[in-house]
C-alpha positions in Angstrom: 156.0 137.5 -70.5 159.4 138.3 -71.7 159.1 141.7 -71.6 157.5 141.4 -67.8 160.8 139.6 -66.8 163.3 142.1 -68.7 161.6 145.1 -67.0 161.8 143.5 -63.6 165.4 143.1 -64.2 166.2 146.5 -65.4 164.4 148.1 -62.7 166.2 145.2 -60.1 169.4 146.9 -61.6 168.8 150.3 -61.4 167.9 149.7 -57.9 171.0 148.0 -57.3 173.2 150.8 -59.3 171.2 153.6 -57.0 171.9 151.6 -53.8 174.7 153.8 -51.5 177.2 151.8 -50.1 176.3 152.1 -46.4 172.7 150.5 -48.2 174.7 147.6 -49.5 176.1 146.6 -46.4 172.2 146.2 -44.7 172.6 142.3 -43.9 171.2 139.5 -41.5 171.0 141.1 -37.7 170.2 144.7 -38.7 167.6 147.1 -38.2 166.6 149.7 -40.9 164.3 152.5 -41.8 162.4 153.5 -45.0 161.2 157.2 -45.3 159.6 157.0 -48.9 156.1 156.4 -47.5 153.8 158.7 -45.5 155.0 157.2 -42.6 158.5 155.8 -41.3 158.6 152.3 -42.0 160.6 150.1 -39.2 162.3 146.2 -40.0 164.7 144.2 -39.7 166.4 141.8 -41.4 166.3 138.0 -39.7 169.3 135.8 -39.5 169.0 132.7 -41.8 169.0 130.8 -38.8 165.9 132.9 -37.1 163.9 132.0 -40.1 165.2 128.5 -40.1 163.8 128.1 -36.3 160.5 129.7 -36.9 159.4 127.4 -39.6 160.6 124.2 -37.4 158.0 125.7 -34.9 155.4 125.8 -37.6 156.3 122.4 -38.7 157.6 122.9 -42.2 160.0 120.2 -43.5 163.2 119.8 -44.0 163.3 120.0 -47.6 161.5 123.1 -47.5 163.2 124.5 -45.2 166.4 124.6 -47.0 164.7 125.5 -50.0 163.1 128.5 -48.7 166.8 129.6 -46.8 167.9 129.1 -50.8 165.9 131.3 -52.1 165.8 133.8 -49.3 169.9 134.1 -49.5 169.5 134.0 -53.4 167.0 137.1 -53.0 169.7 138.8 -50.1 173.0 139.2 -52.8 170.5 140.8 -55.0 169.8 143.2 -52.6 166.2 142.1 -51.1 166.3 142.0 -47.4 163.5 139.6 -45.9 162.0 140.0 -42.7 159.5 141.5 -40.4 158.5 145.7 -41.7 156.6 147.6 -38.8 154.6 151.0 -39.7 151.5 152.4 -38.0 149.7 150.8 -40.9 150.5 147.2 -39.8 152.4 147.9 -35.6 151.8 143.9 -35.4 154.7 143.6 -38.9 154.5 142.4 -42.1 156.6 139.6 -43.5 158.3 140.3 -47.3 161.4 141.6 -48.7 162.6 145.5 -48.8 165.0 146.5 -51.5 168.0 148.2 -49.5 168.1 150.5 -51.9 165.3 152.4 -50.0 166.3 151.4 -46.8 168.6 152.9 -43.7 170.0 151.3 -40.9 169.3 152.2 -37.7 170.3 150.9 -34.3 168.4 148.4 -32.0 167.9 150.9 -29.3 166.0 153.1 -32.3 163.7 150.6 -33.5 163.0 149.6 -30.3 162.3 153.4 -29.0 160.1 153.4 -32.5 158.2 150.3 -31.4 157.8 151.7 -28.2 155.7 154.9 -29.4 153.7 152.9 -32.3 156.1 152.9 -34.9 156.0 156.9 -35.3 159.1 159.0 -34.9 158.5 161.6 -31.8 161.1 164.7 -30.3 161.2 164.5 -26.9 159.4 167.0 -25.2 161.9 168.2 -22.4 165.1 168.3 -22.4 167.6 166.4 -19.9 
């Protein structure tokens, strides 16, 4: 088990060490791109707060709540983003954590154009 939890941290450093700096600074409120699939993956990273009200609607406790926003900032300055990933595999999102070091940012109006034609990546046909 020792060895399972070393490895994880080597390749958790590595990661970090491969990161690029415009990676790094992916944080709460932005959306990102990840092109080492098939398929363009499409998130973005919820505010503490967003997550905070989400689990209020579901009824979650206090208690938890705070120690789930723990854990989820503990996760973020190691450099694992949580929050909603979009792909043609699953247009309806995914919830989990994305190393930055394999993601891109992207603006709103991107993911949203993304979103708009089933999470795939399309050149407009004519030109303006």
């Amino acid at each position: 088990m020792e060895e399972m939890w070393a490895f994880m941290a080597e390749q958790e450093r590595l990661a970090n060490e491969h990161a690029t700096a415009d990676q790094k600074a992916i944080t709460y409120g932005d959306y990102w791109i990840r092109m080492d699939h098939e398929f363009p993956i499409f998130g973005y990273v919820n505010t503490l707060d967003e997550l905070d009200s989400l689990e209020r609607e579901l009824g979650v406790s206090d208690e938890e709540i705070v120690f789930e926003r723990n854990m989820i900032a503990n996760a973020h300055e190691r450099g694992y983003m949580y929050g909603k990933a979009y792909s043609i595999a699953e247009p309806d999102g995914e919830w989990g954590s994305t190393h930055c070091s394999t993601m891109y940012q992207i603006s709103r109006e991107l993911f949203e154009l993304a979103r708009e034609q089933g999470w795939q990546l399309q050149a407009p046909t004519e030109r303006r």
